[in-house]
C-alpha positions in Angstrom: 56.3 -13.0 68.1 56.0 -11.0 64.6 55.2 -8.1 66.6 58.2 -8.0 69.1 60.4 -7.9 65.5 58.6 -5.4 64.0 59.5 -3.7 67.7 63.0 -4.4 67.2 63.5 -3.3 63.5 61.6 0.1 64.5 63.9 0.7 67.4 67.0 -0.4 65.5 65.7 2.0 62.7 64.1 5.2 65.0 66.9 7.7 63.7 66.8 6.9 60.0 62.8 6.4 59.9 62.3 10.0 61.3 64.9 11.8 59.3 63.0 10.3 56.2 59.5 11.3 57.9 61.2 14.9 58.2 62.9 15.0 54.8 60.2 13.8 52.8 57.4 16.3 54.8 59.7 19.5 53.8 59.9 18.3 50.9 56.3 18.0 49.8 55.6 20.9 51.8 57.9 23.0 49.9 56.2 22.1 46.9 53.2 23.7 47.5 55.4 27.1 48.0 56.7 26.7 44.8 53.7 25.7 43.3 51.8 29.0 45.0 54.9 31.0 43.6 54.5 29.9 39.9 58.0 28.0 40.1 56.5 24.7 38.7 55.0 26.3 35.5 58.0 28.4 35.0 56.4 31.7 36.0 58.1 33.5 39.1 55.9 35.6 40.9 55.4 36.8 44.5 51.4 38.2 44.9 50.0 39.0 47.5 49.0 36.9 50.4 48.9 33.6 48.6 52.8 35.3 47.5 53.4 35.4 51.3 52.0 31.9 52.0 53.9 30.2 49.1 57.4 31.8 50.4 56.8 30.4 53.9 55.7 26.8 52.4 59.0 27.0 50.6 61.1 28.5 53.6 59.7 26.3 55.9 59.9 23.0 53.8 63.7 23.5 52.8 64.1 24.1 56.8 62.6 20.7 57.3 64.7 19.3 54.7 68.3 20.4 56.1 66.7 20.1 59.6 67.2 23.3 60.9 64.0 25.3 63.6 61.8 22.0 63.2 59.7 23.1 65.7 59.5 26.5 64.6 58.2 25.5 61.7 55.9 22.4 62.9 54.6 25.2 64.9 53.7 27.8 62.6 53.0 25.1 59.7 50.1 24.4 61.8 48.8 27.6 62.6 49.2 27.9 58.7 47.0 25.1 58.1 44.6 25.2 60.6 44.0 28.7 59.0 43.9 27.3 55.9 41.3 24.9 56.7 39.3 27.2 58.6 39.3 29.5 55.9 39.0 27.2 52.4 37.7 24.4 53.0 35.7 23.6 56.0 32.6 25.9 54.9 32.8 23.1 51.8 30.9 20.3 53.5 32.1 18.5 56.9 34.0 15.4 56.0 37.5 16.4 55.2 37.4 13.9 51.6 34.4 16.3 50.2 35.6 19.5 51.0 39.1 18.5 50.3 41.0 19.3 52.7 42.2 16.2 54.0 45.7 17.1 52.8 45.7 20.2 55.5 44.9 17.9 58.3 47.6 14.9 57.1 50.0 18.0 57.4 48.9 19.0 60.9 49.2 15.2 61.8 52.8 15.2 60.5 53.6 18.7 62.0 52.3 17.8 65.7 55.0 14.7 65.3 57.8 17.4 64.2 56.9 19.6 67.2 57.0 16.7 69.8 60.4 15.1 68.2 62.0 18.2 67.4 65.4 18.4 64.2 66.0 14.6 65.1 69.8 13.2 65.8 70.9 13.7 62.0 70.1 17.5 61.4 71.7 20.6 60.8 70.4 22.3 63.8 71.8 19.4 65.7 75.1 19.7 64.0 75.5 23.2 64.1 73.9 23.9 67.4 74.6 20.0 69.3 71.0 21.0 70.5 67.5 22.3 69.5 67.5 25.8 68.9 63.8 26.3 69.2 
C-alpha cells in the first residue's frame, strides 16, 4: 500500500523533483569553480590548469542551474571527474571514504542521471529551443 503512494507522489512530482535534482547539482558544482578560482576567499584569480578546471566547474554548474546543454555538461562533468579521480585520489588508498574521493564519484552518479534525462520540462534550453540542443 505505502509503496503504491510513494509511487504516486513521485509521479505526480517527476518535473519538480528533477529540476531540484538539476538546480541543486549546478549549484554545488559551481561552487567548487569558484572555490578553485579564489571567489570564496575574495581573491580572483585564473592559474593555470586548476584556473581552467575552476572556470568549467563554474560554466558548467550555472548551465545546470538555468538548464541550458545538460548533457553537454553531464558529459564532460564526467570526463572531468573521472580524470580527476584517476589523477588525485585513487593512488590514495582503494575505498573511495580513505582516499577521499567519494565526492567525485557522487558527481559522476548525478551526472550519468543528467545525461540520461537531459534539461528536464522546466529549463531554459527547453524554453528557448522547445527541445534538447545537445
Amino acid at each position: 500500500m505505502s509503496s503504491s503512494l510513494f509511487s504516486r507522489i513521485a509521479a505526480r512530482n517527476a518535473d519538480c523533483l528533477y529540476v531540484l535534482f538539476r538546480v541543486l547539482t549546478g549549484f554545488l558544482f559551481l561552487q567548487h569553480g569558484l572555490q578553485k578560482l579564489g571567489m570564496l576567499e575574495g581573491t580572483f584569480a585564473v592559474q593555470g590548469f586548476m584556473g581552467f578546471i575552476g572556470l568549467c566547474e563554474l560554466a558548467g554548474g550555472f548551465a545546470l542551474v538555468i538548464g541550458l546543454w545538460t548533457r553537454l555538461v553531464a558529459l564532460l562533468g564526467t570526463i572531468l571527474l573521472v580524470g580527476a579521480y584517476v589523477t588525485v585520489h585513487a593512488g590514495q588508498g582503494f575505498l573511495p571514504i580513505v582516499n577521499k574521493g567519494e565526492l567525485a564519484l557522487l558527481y559522476i552518479a548525478a551526472f550519468t542521471v543528467l545525461f540520461t534525462r537531459g534539461a528536464g520540462t522546466w529549463s531554459l534550453e527547453r524554453s528557448l529551443f522547445r527541445k534538447e540542443s545537445f
